[in-house]
N, C-alpha and C positions, 0 to 999 in steps of 0.2 A: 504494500500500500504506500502510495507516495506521500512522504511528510506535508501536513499541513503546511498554505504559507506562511512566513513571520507576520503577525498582526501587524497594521499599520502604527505609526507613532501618533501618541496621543497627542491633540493639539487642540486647545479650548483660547476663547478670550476673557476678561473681564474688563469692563465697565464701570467706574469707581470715583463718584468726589472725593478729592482728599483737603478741598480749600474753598474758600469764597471764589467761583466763577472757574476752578480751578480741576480738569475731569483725570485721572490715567488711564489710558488704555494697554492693558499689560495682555502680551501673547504669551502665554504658557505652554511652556514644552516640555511636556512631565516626563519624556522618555530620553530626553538628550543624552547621551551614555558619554560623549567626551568633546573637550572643548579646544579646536583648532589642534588636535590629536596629540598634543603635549600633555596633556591632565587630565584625570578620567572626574566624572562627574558621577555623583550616587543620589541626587535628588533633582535628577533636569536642573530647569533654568527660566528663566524669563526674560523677555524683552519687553521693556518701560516707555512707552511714550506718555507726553501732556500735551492734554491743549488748555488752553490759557483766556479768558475772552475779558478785555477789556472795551475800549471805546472801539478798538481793532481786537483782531486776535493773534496767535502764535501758536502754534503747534510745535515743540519742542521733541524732536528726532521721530523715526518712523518704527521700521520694526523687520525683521526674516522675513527675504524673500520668500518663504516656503507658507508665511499667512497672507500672503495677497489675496486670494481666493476670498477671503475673511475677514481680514483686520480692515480692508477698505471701507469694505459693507459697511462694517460697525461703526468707523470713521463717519461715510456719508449719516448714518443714526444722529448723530449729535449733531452736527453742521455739513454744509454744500463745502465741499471741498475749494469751491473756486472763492470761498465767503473767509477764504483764510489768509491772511496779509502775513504772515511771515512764519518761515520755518526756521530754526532754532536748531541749529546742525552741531550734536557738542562730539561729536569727533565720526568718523567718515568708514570707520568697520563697519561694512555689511552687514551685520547681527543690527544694528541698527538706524544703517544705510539704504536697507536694502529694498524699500517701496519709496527713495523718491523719485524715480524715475517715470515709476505709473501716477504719483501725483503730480509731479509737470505737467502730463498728460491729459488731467486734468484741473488744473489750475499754472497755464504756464508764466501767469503775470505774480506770481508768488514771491515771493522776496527771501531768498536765502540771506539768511544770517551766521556768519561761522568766523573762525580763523581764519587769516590769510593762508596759511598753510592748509587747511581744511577745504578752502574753496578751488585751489588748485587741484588737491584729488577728488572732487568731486564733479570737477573738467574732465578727468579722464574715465572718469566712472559711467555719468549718463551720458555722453558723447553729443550734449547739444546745448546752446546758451543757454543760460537763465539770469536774471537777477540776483543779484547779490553784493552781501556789504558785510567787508571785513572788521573785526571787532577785535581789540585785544583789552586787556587790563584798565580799568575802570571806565569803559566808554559805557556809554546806555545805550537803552531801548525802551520808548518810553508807548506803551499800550494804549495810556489814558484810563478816566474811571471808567469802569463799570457801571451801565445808567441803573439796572436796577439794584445791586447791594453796595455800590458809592464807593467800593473799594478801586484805587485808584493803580494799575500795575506798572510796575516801572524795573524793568532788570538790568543789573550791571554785571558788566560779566569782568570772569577772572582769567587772565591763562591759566592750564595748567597742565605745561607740555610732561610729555612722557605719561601720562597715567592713563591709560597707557601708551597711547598713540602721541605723536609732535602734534598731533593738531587737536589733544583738545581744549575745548574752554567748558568752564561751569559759570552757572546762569543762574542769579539771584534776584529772587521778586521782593519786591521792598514791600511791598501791598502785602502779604501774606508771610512772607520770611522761608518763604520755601527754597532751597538752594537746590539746582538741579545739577547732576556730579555726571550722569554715566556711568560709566566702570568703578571711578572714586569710588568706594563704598559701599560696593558689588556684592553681590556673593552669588553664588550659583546654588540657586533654594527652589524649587518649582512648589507652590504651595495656595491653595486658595486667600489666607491669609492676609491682606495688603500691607499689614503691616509689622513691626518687630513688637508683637506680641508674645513670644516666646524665645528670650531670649538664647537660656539654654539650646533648645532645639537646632539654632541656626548660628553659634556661636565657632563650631568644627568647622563648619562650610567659609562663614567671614575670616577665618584664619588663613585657611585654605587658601583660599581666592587670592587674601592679603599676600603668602608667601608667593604665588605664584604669578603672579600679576604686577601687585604695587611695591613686594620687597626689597625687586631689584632694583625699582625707581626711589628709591626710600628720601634720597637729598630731594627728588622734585617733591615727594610728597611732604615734608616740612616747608617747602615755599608755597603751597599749595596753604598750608594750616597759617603760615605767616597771615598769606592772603584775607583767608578766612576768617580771621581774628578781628581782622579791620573792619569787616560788616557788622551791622546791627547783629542783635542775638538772632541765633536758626532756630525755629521751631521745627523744621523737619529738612530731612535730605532726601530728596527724590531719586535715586539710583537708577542706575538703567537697568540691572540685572538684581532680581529676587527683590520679599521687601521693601518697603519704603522704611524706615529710618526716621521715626518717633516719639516711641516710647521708651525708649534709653537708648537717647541720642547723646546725652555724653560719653555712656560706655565706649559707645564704638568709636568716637572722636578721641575720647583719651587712650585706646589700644591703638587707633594708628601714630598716634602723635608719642606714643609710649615705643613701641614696634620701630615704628622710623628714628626714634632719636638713639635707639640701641643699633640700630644698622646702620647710622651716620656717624657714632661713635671714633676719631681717631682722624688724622690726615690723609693715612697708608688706603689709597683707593686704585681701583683699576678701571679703564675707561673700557666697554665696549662699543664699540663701533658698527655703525648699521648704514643703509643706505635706505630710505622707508619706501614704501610703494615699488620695490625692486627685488624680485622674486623670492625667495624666502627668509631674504636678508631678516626682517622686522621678529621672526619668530624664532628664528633662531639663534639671533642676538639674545631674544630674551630666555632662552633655556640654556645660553651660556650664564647668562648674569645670574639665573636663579641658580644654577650651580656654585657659584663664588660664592653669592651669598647666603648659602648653607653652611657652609666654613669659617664663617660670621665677618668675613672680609667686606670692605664697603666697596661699592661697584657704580657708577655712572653709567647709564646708556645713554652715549653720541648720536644724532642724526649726522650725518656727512651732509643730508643731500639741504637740512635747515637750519642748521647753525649758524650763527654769525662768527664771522672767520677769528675775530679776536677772542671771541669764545671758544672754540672749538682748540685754538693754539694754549689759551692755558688750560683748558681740562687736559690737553694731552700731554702737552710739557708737565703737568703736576703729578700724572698719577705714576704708579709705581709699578703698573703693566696696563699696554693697550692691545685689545685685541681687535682687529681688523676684519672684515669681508673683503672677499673678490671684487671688485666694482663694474662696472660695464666697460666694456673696451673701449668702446665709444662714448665719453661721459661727456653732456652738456657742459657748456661754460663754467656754469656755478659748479657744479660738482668737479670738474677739472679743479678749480680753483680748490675747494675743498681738499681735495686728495693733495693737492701741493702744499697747503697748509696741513695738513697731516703728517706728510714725513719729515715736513721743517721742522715742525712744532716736539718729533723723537731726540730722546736724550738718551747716550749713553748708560749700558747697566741696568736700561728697564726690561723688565720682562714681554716680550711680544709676542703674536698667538696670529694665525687667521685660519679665516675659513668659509668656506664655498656658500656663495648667494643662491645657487643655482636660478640666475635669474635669465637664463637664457642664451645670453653672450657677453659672460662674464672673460675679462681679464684673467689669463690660466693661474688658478692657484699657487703653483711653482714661481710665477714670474713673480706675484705677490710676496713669496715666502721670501725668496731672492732678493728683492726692493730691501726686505728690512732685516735680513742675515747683512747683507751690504752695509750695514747703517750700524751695524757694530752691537746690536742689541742680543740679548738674550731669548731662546726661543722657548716659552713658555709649554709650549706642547704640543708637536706633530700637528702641521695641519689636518683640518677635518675635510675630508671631500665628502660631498655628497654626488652620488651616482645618478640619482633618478630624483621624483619627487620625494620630499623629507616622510617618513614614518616615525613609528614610536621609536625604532632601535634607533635612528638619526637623533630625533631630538634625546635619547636617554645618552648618547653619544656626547651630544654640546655637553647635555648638564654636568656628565661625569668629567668630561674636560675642564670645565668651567670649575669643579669642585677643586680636582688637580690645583688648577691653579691660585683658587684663594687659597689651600695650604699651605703654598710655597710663600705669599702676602700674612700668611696667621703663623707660621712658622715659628718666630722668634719669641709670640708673644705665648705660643703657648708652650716653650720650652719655659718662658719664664713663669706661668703659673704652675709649672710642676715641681720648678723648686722653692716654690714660695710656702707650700707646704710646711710646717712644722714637722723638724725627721721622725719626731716621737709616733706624732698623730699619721703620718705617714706609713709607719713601721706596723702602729696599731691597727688602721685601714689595710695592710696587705694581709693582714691573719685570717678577713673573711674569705671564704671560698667558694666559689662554685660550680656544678656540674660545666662539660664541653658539650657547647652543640651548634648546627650551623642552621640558622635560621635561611630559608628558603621561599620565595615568591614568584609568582607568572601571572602578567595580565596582556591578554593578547602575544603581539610580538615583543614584550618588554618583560625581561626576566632579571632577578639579582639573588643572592646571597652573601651571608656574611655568617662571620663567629660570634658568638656569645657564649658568656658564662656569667653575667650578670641578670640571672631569669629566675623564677621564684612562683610557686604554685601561689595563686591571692586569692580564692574562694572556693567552698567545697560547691554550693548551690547557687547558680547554676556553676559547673566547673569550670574556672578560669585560675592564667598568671598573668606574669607581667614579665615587661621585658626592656632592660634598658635601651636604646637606641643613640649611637650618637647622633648630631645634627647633621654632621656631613658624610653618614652613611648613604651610598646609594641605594637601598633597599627602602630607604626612611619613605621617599615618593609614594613605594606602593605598600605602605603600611597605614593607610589613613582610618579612619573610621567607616566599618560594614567594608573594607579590604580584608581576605584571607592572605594566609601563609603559611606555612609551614614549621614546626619547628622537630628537626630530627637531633634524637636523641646520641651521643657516641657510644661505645661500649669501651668500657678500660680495656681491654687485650688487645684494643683495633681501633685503633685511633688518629695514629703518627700522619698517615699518608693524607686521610681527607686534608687533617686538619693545615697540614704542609702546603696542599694543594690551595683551602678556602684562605690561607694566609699570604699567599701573594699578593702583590702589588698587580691587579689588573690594568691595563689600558685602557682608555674610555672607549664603552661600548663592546668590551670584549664578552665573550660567551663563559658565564663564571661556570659552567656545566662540563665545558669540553672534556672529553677524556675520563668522567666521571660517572660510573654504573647509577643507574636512576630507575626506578618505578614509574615510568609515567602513567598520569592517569589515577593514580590510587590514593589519589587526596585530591581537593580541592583547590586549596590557594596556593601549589606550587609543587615539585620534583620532591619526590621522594628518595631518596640517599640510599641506593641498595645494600649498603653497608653499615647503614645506621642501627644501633640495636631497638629503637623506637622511633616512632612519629606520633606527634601530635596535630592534626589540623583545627586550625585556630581563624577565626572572625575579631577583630579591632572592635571593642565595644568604644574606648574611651582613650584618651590620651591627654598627659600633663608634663606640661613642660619644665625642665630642669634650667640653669645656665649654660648646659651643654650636652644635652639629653633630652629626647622626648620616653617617659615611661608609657609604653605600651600596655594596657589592660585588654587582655583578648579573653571571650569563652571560646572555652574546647567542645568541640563539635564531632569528632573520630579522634580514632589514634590508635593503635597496636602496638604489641612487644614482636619480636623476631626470635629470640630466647631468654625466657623469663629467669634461667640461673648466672645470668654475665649481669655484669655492675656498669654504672655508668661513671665514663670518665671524671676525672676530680681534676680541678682546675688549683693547683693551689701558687700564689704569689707572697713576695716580701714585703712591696711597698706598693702604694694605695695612689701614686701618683701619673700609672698608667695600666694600662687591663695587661 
């Protein structure tokens, strides 16, 4: 009998005042399984539009091409599309970008409002004039009142490049004190809910998102809060993605402002380098940066193709490695210009890195590597080529590179908190022991493992442990919450070789598996060790963060012995100052 099809993906809208005169139309995509295929997603997602109605109105971004079918309808419900005076473009991602083309279509005397940078890729996007009027940092946009509730809207907007895109801005209503962010403040939550009524629930997901997205922007996101600070008080932040951002609205303002002043922490930063709107440059910039900064190193992401040149010469001259993309053989003026202020702007003794844009007709990677081997600098770590379109193994590739190279930037400082130690408290810290074993994970094409012996059964009912993680494990990615893994047990007689083998120093992106007997299939969240004297397979209930450790809380779900009369390895150490 042939298998049934895959159901379709769930796709609903909602319809919602959240202000005087003030509507959202949020599309929900409760089955979105991963987001731009670098991070997996375990509660969909949404995309957030507003419209706004003053003396004029505004419509404030659109929403996934894949609800046009829908989300117009529900649009024309509230108001005639052509009755809308101005769209409100805070940054030009597709997710949501991606219906204003069908509204031109119908309303082509619309007035785009965006970043100068924003309006440019949105030239290349719907391939036909429009109006529009560039904004940056304190200009307005003045609505007028509202004839029947008297409230009067008037938004000024803020830059706020890199969060994640150069081009966007957030948009602040002085009438209502609603600040509209985008991405800012994100999190990927697909949930009928409108708003952070449950903070708990959505607390995993806003970290998430924050690591993966706004970590590695962490310097734009304190200019961003500077900004913010300067406005009247926010009663709410309108996000683009999952909840609106209400009901403990200072939580999540003091976590990012907490979170970014701990990743901006220090001088010693590395610059990544992007070229934006140029083949996969922009995302795999950012699964380098998010790599570094797992290592708790601070990281910059470069636009080449919008920076101002005297900007771009000292972020590069200052940081303490820059990593580079391929750029297009043929680069426009500005961008020529750029690239030559880029390797003026290289100094001696920094650490330098690139890697493939695959943006079409790119500049051969070798001649790249070549340009700044020549320039006397230090090579940070094997370029990365990319072969084909980027997948999971590519980007788990940047991240792991990326990681690489903030340790080589965190190096020093964390020789020195090993010996900052107390020898006593040092000596007395290595007495604990614990079992060996090699934690194991697989989601899709992206697989890792690592050791531990820092693991500890922590409930009989329902049965769970815990497991320390460092930050800049690679495995840490796919250990998130309702992630599986694996954890295999060693036996004392049979130990030496795994653990020989899971103790190397991998290359980014290498197969931590090769050459190593495995079960596939006979667990769930990952390879089974055929040499292991036990497996546990385990689901991520919870996780709490250390200074330099996420503690893992997982229920056990399966598990077997292999021979119930062998012991399990003993892990025993002197000093408490490294595992």
């Amino acid at each position: 009998m042939a298998a049934a099809p895959p159901a379709p993906p769930r796709l609903s809208l909602q319809c919602e005042p959240i202000g005087p005169d003030t509507t959202t139309l949020r599309s929900l995509d409760w089955d979105r399984s991963r987001f731009d295929i670098e991070f997996g997603l375990r509660n969909g997602t949404t995309y957030n539009a507003f419209l706004v109605r003053g003396e004029r109105t505004a419509l404030i971004d659109t929403s996934h091409a894949k609800f046009e079918d829908t989300w117009l309808p529900l649009l024309e419900e509230q108001i005639d599309p052509a009755a809308i005076d101005f769209l409100i473009v805070s940054h030009t991602e597709p997710d949501h970008s991606g219906l204003i083309g069908a509204l031109l279509d119908r309303n082509p005397e619309i007035e785009i409002v965006a970043s100068k940078v924003a309006i440019a890729y949105l030239a290349d996007q719907v391939h036909r004039p429009f109006r529009s009027r560039a904004v940056k940092s304190g200009e307005e946009l003045d609505l007028g009142t509202n004839p029947e509730s008297g409230v009067a809207h008037r938004f000024e907007f803020l830059s706020a490049p890199n969060l994640h895109w150069p081009d966007t801005i957030f948009s602040f209503d002085h009438g209502t004190r609603i600040l509209y962010t985008c991405d800012a403040f994100g999190l990927h939550y697909c949930g009928n809910d409108v708003f952070d009524s449950d903070p708990g629930a959505i607390a995993p997901d806003f970290r998430f998102y924050y690591d993966c997205l706004m970590g590695p922007n962490a310097r734009s996101v304190l200019q961003a809060l500077k900004r913010m600070d300067a406005l009247p008080e926010i009663a709410m932040i309108a996000t683009g993605h999952g909840p609106l951002l209400r009901e403990h609205l200072r939580l999540w303002i003091g976590d990012y402002r907490d979170w970014s002043s701990q990743r901006s922490a220090g001088e010693t930063y590395a610059a990544v380098c992007y070229v934006s709107q140029y083949g996969f440059c922009d995302r795999l910039s950012q699964a380098i940066a998010r790599g570094i900064g797992k290592a708790e190193a601070q990281v910059q992401l470069v636009d080449l193709r919008a920076s101002d040149p005297q900007e771009l010469a000292a972020l590069v001259g200052e940081a303490s490695a820059v990593v580079v993309p391929t750029w297009p053989a043929n680069p426009d003026g500005d961008l020529q210009q750029s690239i030559g202020t880029l390797l003026a702007a290289l100094k001696p003794k920094q650490w330098v890195a690139c890697y493939d844009a695959f943006g079409g007709n790119d500049q051969p990677i070798d001649s790249v590597a070549s340009q700044l081997r020549g320039l006397g600098q230090k090579e940070a770590f094997a370029p990365l080529r990319i072969r084909q379109a980027p997948d999971g193994n590519d980007y788990q590739r940047c991240e792991e590179a990326g990681t690489d190279l903030g340790q080589l930037l965190t190096k020093a400082k964390t020789i020195a908190a090993m010996k900052a130690i107390d020898a006593d408290v040092d000596k007395a810290l290595g007495r604990l022991s614990g079992g060996l074993y090699i934690v194991t994970a697989r989601q899709e094409e992206r697989s890792s493992a690592m050791v531990a012996s820092w693991v500890s059964q922590a409930s009989f009912d329902p049965p769970g442990l815990s497991i320390a993680v460092a930050k800049d494990r690679a495995i840490e990615a796919l250990m998130q919450v309702d992630d599986r893994f694996v954890l295999n047990i060693l036996r004392e007689d049979n130990y030496q070789s795994l653990l020989r083998h899971f103790l190397k120093r991998f290359p980014p992106g290498a197969d931590r598996f090769a050459g190593v007997p495995t079960l596939e299939g006979a667990a769930a969240g990952g390879p089974v060790l055929s040499d292991a004297l036990a497996f546990l397979g385990c689901r991520v209930v919870q996780r709490m963060e250390t200074p330099d450790h996420w503690i893992i809380y997982a229920a056990v779900e399966e598990g077997t012995v292999s021979d119930t009369e062998a012991a399990t390895a003993v892990h025993h150490r002197k000093v408490g100052n490294h595992y």
